[in-house]
C-alpha positions as CSV (number, residue, x, y, z in Angstrom):
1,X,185.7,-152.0,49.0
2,X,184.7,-148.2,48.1
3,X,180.5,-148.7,47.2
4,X,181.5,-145.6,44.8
5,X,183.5,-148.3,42.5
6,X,181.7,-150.5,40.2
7,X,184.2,-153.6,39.7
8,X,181.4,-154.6,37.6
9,X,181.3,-152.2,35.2
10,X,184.0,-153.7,33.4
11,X,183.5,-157.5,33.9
12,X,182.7,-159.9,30.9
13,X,180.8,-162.7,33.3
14,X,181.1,-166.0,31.4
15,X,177.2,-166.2,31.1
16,X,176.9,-162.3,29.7
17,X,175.4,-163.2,26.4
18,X,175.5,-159.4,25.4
19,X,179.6,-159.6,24.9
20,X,180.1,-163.3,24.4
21,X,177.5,-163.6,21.8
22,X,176.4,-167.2,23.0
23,X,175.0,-169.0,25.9
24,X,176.8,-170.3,28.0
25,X,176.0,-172.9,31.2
26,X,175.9,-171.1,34.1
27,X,178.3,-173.4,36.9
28,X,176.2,-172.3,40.2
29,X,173.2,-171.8,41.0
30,X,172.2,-168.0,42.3
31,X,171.4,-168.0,46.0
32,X,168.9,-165.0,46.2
33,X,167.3,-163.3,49.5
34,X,164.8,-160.7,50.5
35,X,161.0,-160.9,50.9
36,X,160.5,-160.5,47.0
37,X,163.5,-162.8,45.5
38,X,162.8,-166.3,44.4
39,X,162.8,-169.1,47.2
40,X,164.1,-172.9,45.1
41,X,162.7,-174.6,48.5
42,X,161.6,-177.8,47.1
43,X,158.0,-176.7,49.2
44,X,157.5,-173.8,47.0
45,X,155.6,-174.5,43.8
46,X,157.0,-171.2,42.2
47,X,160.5,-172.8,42.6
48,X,163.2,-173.9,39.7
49,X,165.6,-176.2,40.3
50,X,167.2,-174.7,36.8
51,X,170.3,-172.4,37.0
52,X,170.2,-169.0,35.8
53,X,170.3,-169.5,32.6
54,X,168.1,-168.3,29.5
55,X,166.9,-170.6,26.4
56,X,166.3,-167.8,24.4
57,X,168.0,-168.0,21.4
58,X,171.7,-166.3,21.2
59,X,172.2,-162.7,20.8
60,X,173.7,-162.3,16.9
61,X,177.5,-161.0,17.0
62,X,176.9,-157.3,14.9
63,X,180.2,-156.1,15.4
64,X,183.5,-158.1,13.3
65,X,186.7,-158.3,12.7
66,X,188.3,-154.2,12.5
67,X,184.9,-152.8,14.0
68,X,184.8,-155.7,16.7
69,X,188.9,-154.6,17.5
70,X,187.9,-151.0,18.0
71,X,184.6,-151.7,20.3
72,X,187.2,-153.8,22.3
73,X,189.6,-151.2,22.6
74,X,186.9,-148.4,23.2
75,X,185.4,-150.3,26.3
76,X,188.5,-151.4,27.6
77,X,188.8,-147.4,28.7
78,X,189.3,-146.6,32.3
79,X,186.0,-145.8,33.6
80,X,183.9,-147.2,31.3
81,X,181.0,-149.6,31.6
82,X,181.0,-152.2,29.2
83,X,178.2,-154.1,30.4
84,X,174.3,-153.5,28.8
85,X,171.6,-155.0,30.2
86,X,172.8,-158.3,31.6
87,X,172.0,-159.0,34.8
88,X,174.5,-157.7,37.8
89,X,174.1,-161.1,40.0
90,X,175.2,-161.4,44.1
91,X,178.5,-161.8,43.1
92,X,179.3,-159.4,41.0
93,X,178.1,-157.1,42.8
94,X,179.7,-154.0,45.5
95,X,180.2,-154.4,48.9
96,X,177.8,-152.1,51.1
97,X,178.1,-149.7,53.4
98,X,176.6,-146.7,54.9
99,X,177.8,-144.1,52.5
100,X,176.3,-146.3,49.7
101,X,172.8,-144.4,51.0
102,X,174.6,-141.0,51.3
103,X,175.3,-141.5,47.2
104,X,171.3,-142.5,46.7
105,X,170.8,-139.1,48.2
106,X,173.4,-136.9,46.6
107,X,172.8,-138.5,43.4
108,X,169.4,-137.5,42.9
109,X,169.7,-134.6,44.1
110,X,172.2,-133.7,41.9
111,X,170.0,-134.9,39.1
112,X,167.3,-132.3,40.0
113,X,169.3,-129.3,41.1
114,X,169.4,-128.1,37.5
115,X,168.2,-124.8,35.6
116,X,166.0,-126.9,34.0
117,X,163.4,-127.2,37.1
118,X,163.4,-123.8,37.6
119,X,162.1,-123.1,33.7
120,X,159.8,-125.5,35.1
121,X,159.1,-123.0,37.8
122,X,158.6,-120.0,35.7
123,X,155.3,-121.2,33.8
124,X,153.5,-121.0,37.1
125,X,152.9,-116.9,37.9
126,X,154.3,-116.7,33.6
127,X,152.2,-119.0,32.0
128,X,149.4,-120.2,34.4
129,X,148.7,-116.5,35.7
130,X,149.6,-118.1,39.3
131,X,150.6,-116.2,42.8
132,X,153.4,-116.8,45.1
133,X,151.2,-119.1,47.6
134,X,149.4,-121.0,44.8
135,X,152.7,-121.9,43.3
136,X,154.7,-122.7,46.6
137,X,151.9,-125.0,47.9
138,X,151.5,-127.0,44.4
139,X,155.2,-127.0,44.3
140,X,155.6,-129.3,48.0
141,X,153.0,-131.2,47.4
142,X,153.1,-131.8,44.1
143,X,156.9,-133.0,44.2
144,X,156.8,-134.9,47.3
145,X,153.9,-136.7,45.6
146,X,155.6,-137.6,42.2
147,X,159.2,-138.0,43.8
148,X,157.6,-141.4,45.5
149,X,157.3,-143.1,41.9
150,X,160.9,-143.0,41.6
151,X,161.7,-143.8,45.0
152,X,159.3,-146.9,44.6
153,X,161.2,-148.3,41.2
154,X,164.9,-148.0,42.4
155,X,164.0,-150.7,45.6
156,X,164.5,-153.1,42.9
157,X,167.7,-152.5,41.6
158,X,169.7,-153.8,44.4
159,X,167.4,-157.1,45.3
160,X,167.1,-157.9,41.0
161,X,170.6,-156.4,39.5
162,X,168.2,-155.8,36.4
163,X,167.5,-152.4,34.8
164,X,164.2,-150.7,35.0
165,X,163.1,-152.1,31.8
166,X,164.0,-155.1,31.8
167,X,162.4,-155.1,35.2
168,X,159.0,-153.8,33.0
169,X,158.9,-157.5,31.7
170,X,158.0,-159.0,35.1
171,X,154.7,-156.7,35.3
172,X,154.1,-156.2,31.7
173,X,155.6,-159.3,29.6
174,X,158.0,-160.0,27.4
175,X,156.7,-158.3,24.4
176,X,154.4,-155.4,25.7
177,X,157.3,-154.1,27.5
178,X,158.8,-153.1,24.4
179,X,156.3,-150.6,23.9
180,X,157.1,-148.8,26.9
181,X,161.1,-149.5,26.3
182,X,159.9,-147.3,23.4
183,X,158.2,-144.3,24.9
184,X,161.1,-144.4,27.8
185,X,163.5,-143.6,25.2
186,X,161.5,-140.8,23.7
187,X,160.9,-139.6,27.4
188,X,164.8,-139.5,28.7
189,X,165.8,-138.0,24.9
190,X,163.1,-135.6,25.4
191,X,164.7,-134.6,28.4
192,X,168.3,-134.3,26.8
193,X,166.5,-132.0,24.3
194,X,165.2,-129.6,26.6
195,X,168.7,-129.3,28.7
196,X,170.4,-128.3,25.6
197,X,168.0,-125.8,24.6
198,X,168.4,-124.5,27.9
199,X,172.0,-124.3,28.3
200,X,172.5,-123.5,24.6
201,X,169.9,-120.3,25.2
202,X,172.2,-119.5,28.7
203,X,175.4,-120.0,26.8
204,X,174.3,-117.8,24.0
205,X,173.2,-115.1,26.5
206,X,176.4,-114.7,28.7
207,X,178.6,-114.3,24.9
208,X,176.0,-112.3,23.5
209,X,176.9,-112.2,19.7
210,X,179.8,-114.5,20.1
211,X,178.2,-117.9,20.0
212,X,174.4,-118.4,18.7
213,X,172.0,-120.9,20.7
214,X,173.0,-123.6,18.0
215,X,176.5,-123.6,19.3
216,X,175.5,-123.8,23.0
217,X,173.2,-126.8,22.2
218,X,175.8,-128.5,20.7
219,X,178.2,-128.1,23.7
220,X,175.6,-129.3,25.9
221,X,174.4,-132.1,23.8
222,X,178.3,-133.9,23.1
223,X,178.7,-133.4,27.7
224,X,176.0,-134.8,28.2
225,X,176.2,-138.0,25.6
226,X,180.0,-138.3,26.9
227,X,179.3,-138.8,30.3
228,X,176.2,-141.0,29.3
229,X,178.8,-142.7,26.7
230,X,181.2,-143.7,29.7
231,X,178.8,-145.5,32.4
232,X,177.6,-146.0,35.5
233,X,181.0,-145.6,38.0
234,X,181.8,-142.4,35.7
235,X,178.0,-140.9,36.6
236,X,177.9,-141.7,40.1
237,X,181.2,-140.0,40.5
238,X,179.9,-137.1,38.4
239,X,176.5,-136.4,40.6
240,X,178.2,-137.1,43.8
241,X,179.9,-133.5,43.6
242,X,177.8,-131.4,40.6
243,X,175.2,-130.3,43.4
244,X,178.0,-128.3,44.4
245,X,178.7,-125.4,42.0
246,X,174.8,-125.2,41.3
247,X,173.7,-124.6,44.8
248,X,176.4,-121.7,45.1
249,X,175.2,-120.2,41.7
250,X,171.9,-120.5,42.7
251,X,172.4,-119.0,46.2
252,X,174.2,-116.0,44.4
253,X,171.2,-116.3,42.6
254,X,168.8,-115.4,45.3
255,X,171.1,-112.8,46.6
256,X,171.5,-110.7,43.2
257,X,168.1,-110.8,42.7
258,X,166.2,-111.3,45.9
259,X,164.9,-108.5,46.7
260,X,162.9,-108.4,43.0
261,X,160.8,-111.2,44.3
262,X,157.2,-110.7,44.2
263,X,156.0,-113.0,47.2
264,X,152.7,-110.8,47.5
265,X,151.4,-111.8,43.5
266,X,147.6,-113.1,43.9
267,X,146.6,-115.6,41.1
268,X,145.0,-114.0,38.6
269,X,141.4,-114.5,37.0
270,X,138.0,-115.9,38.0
271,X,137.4,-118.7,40.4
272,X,136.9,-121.1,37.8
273,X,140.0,-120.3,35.5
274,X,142.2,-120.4,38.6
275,X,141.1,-123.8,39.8
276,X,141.8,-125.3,36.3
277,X,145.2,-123.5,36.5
278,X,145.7,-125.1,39.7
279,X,145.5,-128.3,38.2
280,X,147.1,-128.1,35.0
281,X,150.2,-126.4,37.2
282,X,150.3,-129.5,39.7
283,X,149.8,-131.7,36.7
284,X,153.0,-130.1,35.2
285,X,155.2,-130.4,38.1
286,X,154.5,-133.9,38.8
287,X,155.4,-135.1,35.5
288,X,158.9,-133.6,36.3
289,X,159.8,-136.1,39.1
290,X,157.4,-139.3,37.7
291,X,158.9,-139.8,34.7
292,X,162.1,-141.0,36.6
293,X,160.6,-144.0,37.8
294,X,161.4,-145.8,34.7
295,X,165.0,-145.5,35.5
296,X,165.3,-145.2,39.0
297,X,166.8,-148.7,39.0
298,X,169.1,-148.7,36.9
299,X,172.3,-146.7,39.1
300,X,171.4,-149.3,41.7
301,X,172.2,-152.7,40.1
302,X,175.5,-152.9,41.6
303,X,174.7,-152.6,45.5
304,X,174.1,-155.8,47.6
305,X,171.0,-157.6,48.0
306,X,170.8,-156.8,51.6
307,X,170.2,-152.8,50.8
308,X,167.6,-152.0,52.9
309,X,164.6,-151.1,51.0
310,X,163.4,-148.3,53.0
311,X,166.3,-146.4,52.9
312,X,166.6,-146.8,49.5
313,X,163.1,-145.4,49.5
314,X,163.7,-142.8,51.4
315,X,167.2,-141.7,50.4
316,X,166.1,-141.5,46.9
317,X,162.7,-139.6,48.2
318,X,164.8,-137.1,50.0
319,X,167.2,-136.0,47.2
320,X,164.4,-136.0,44.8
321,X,162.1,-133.8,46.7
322,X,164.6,-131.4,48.4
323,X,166.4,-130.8,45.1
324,X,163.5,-130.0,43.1
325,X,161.3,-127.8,45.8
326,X,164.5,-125.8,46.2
327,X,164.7,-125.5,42.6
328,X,161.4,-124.7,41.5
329,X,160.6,-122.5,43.6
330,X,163.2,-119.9,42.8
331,X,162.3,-120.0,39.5
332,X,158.6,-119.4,40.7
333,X,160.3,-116.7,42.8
334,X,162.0,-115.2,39.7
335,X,158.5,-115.8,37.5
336,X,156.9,-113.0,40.1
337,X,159.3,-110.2,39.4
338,X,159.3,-110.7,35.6
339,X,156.2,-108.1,35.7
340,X,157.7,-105.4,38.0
341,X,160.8,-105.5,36.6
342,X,161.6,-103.6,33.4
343,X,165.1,-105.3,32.5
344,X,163.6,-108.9,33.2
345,X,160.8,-108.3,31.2
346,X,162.7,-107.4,28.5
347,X,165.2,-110.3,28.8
348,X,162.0,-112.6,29.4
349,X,160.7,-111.9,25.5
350,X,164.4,-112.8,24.5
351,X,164.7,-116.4,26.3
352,X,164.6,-117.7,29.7
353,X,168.7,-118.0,29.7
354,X,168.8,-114.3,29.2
355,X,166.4,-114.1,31.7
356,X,168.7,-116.0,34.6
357,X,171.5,-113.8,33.3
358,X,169.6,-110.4,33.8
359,X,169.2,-111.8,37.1
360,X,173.2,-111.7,38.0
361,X,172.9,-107.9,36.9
362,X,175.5,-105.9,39.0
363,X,177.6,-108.8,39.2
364,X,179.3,-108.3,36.1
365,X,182.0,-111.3,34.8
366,X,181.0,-113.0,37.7
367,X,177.4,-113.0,37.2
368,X,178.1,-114.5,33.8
369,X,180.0,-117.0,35.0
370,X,177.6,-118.1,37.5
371,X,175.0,-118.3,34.6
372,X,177.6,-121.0,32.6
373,X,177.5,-122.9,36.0
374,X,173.5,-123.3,35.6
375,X,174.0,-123.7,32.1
376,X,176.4,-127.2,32.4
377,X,174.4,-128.4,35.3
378,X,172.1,-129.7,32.6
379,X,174.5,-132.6,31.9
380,X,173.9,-134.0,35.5
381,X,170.6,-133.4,34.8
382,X,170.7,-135.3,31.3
383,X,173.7,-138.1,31.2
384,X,171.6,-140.1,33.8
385,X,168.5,-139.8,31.3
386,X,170.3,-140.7,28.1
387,X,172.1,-143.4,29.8
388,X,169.3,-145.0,30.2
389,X,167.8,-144.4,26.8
390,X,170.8,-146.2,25.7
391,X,169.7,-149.2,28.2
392,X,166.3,-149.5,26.7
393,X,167.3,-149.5,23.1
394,X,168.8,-152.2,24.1
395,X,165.9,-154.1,25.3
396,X,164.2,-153.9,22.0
397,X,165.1,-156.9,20.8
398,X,168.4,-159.2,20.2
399,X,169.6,-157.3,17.5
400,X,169.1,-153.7,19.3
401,X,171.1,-155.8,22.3
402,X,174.1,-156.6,20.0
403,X,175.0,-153.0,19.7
404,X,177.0,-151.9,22.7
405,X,175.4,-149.8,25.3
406,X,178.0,-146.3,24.6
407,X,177.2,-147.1,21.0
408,X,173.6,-145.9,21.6
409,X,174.4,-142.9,23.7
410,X,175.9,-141.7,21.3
411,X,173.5,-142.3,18.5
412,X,170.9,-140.8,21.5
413,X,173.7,-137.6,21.8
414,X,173.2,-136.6,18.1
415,X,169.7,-136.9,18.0
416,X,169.0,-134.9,21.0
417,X,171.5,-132.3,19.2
418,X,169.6,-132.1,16.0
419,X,166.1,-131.8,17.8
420,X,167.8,-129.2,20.0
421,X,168.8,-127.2,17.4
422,X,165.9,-127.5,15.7
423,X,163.1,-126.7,18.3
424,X,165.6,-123.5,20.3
425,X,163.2,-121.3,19.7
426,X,160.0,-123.0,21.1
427,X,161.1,-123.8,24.2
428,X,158.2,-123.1,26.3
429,X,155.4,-124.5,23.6
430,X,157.5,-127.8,24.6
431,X,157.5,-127.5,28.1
432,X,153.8,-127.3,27.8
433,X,153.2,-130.1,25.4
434,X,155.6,-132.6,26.2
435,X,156.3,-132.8,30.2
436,X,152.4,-133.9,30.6
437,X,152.1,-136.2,27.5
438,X,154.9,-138.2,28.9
439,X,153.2,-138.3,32.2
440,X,150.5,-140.1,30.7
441,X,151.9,-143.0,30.0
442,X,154.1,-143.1,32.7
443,X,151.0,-142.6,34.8
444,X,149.8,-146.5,33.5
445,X,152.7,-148.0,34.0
446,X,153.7,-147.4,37.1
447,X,149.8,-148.1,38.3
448,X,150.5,-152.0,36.6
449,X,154.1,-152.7,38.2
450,X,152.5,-151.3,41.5
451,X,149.7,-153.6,41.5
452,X,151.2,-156.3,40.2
453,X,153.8,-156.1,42.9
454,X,151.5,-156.0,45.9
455,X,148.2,-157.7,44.9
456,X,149.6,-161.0,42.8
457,X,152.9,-161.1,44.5
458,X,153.6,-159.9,47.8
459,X,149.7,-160.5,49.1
460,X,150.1,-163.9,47.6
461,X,153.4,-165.0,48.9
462,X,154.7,-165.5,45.6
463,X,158.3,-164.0,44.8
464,X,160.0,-162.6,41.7
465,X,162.3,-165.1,39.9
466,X,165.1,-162.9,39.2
467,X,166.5,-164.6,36.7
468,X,164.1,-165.0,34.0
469,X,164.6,-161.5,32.7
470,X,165.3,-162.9,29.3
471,X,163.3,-166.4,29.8
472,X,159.9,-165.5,27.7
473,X,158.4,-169.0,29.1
474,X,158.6,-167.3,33.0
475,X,157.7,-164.1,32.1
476,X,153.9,-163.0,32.3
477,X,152.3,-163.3,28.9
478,X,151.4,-159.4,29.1
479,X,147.6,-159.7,27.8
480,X,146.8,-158.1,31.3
481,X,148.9,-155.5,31.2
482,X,148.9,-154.2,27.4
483,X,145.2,-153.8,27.5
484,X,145.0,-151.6,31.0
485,X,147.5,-149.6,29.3
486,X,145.8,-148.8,26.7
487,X,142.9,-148.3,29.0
488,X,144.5,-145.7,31.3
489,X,145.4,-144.0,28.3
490,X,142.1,-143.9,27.0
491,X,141.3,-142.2,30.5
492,X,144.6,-139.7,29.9
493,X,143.0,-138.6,26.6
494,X,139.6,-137.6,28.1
495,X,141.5,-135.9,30.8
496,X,143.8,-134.1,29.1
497,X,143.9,-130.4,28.3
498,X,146.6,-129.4,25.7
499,X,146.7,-126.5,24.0
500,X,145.9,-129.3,20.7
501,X,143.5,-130.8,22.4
502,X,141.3,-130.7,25.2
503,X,139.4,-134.0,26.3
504,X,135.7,-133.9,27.2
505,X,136.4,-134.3,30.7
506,X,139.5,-132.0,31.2
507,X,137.9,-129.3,29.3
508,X,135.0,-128.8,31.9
509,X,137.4,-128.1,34.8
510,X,136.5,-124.9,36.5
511,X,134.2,-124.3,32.7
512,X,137.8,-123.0,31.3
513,X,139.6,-126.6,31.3
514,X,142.1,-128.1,33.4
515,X,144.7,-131.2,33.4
516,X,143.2,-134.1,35.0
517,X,144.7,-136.7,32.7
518,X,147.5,-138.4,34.9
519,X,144.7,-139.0,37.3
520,X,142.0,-140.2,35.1
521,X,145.1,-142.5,33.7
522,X,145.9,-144.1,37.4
523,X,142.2,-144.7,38.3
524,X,141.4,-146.3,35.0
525,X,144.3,-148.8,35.1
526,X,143.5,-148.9,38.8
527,X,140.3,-150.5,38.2
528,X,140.8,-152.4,35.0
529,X,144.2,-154.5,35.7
530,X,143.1,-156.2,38.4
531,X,140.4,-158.7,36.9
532,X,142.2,-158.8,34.1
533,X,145.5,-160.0,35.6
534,X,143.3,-162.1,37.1
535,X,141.7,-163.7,34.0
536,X,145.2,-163.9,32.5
537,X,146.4,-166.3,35.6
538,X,143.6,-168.6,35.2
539,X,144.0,-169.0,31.3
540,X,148.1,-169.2,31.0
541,X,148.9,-169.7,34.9
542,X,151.4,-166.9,34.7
């Protein structure tokens, strides 16, 4: 069988509670494997002898009679995924094979070869007064660190066949999890935001007069929440050939305006105001790549159990960090002309899309229609983001589960249109501002699901019973968890330095201030889950 096609994607299992709208018996038991699945050896005293089955109550049937007809009809599309959150179990799942990894690559890297890493790549020399070496070297490093968070989170699609937040209920509980369901949704939709301001502000710039930045955010906005709309066989097929036309526009890229290139700029400013720079910089670009590790398992539930988990590493390392290196540092490259050259300076005060266009000068048509390539390479970029907002809204809650998965992309499409639209012009102030705040809390909760993975299960022997995602009872009770959260953001916010707010610690970095709050985040959760995980075991035994 192709690993490309998802059978799944359009199976109705007899125990999917999210279509059927009851419980019903599962008929076999699930025969798991791997280091971390559950072993039902009658020696094990984490073993069930119960099915998978939940005893939560049913999921409530939202959608009747003419509106149940047309969901129906709607998912019965070719290509479209009509499952939610349910589990993908063994047998549901794709055959493997070697090209499988290929696609881990490929899709990620199509993911992050998008205009929108290199606006990242501008506030370096533009923003942060940074040179060409500065950048380049907080731009490897920085990446190939953060890149590792995702990489880490999609080994546990293929062994669980559950989506990365339902997996956030084995390491934070039932009911805390929701909270971060809750900021991953604001996270991927903030994402979707900042691609269609993008591509609405290149749009705008290769028509001139002829179509405003509203316009071009709404184009965006409906491709992206389409694609997201249709599923996971649709968006695997999508990435596995958009790297394509955005490498050759970006190559052109580099040859129009190459030799404008600035590799010599120094960093600008005292010691001290550099350093903080520095790290405000680094901070920025690893909260590109990090905030992916809440999804990163979710366009993995349908391969085998047997994927090797260090490929799967590896592969989705690989397309990660090669994508977005590449990327950002041709917008860094671009940032170091802006200065010593007149036409981009001008074009720079307008918008960044007018800025990649002035870029193409010389090329003419062509040059604009390389800029609309960069511009729509912001739904590969975004349809795997809001496709997995629409995931977590459903695992708010039963009644946020009744409502069909391309329901909410598309309720997720029209709001990242009107905030689009809305915010065009402050594009930059929300780079700033939101691409670190996110990494806060991300910051936390990746710290608790990699703790909770090595030191209480795989130093203690115990595996992950797959099939309790919806069983509260077998679920940790989340006291634990909750409460480092809120810790390591306590140590984000006296990290942190925002243009609203400076905390006491990030504001004495090199006496000018400097972000330090993703770190401050990691070691406080670092230190506080732990014991408290520990107390939690000992009072509720799970």
């Amino acid at each position: 069988m192709n690993p490309f096609r998802h059978p799944a994607a359009h199976q109705i299992p007899e125990n999917d509670i999210e279509k059927r709208g009851e419980f019903k018996e599962s008929s076999f038991n699930v025969t798991l494997s791997g280091s971390d699945f559950a072993d039902n050896s009658p020696g094990n005293p984490q073993s069930s002898s119960r099915p998978a089955t939940s005893d939560n109550a049913p999921t409530p049937v939202l959608l009747r009679g003419r509106l149940a007809k047309w969901n129906a009809k709607v998912e019965s599309l070719a290509g479209l995924e009509a499952r939610g959150i349910t589990r993908v179990l063994p047998e549901e799942k794709h055959d493997g094979a070697a090209m499988g990894y290929l696609q881990m690559f490929t899709l990620w890297f199509s993911i992050n070869v998008v205009v929108n890493n290199l606006a990242v790549g501008f506030l370096g020399p533009l923003v942060f007064n940074l040179g060409w070496v500065d950048c380049v070297c907080l731009v490897l490093f920085a990446n190939a660190l953060s890149a590792c968070g995702a990489a880490y989170t999609s080994t546990f699609g293929p062994q669980s066949g559950n989506r990365t937040m339902i997996l956030g209920r084995y390491f934070m509980g039932y009911w805390p999890s929701k909270l971060a369901c809750i900021l991953n949704v604001i996270l991927q939709v903030g994402w979707g935001i900042i691609a269609s301001i993008i591509a609405g502000q290149m749009l705008s710039a290769v028509n001139g007069a002829g179509l405003t930045i509203a316009v071009g955010c709404a184009i965006s906005a409906l491709c992206i929440g389409l694609v997201a709309a249709f599923g996971i066989a649709i968006l695997h097929t999508y990435e596995r050939y958009a790297w394509i036309p955005q490498v050759f526009a970006l190559l052109i890229l580099i040859g129009s305006a190459g030799h404008n290139f600035n590799t010599s700029l120094q960093s600008i400013g005292p010691p001290g105001t550099v350093t903080a720079n520095r790290c405000s910089f680094f901070a920025l670009q690893f909260s590109v790549a990090i905030s992916f590790c809440t999804i990163g398992a979710d366009f993995y539930v349908y391969y085998p159990t047997n994927t090797s988990r260090r490929l799967t590493f590896f592969m989705t390392w690989a397309g990660m960090w090669t994508s977005l290196i590449f990327v950002n540092l041709i917008g860094v490259a671009i940032a170091t002309g802006v200065a010593t050259t007149p036409g981009w300076a001008t074009a720079y005060a307008t918008s960044s899309g007018a800025l990649l266009l002035a870029c193409y000068d010389g090329l003419g048509a062509f040059g604009g229609f390389c800029t609309v390539l960069l511009a729509l390479g912001g739904i590969a970029n975004n349809a795997p983001a809001t496709y997995a907002a629409g995931l977590s809204c459903q695992v708010l809650g039963r009644y946020f589960k009744a409502i069909p998965r391309w329901i909410w992309c598309l309720f997720l499409m029209v709001v990242e249109l009107v905030c689009a639209v809305a915010g065009r012009d402050h594009l930059f102030t929300i780079f700033e501002d939101f691409l670190p705040l996110m990494s806060y809390w991300v910051c936390p909760w990746l710290t608790i699901v990699f703790e909770e993975h090595m030191l209480f299960h795989k130093l203690r022997g115990i595996p992950f019973d797959w099939s309790a995602w919806e069983d509260q009872k077998r679920l940790p009770v989340g006291i634990a968890a909750l409460f480092s959260f809120l810790i390591g953001w306590a140590g984000a916010i006296v990290g942190m330095d925002q243009v609203w707010y400076q905390g006491p610690v990030g504001s004495k970095i090199g006496g000018y201030g400097g972000d330090i709050g993703a770190w401050l985040a990691i070691a406080f959760t670092c230190v506080a889950y732990p014991p408290l995980r520990y107390l939690e075991l000992m009072k509720f035994g799970r």
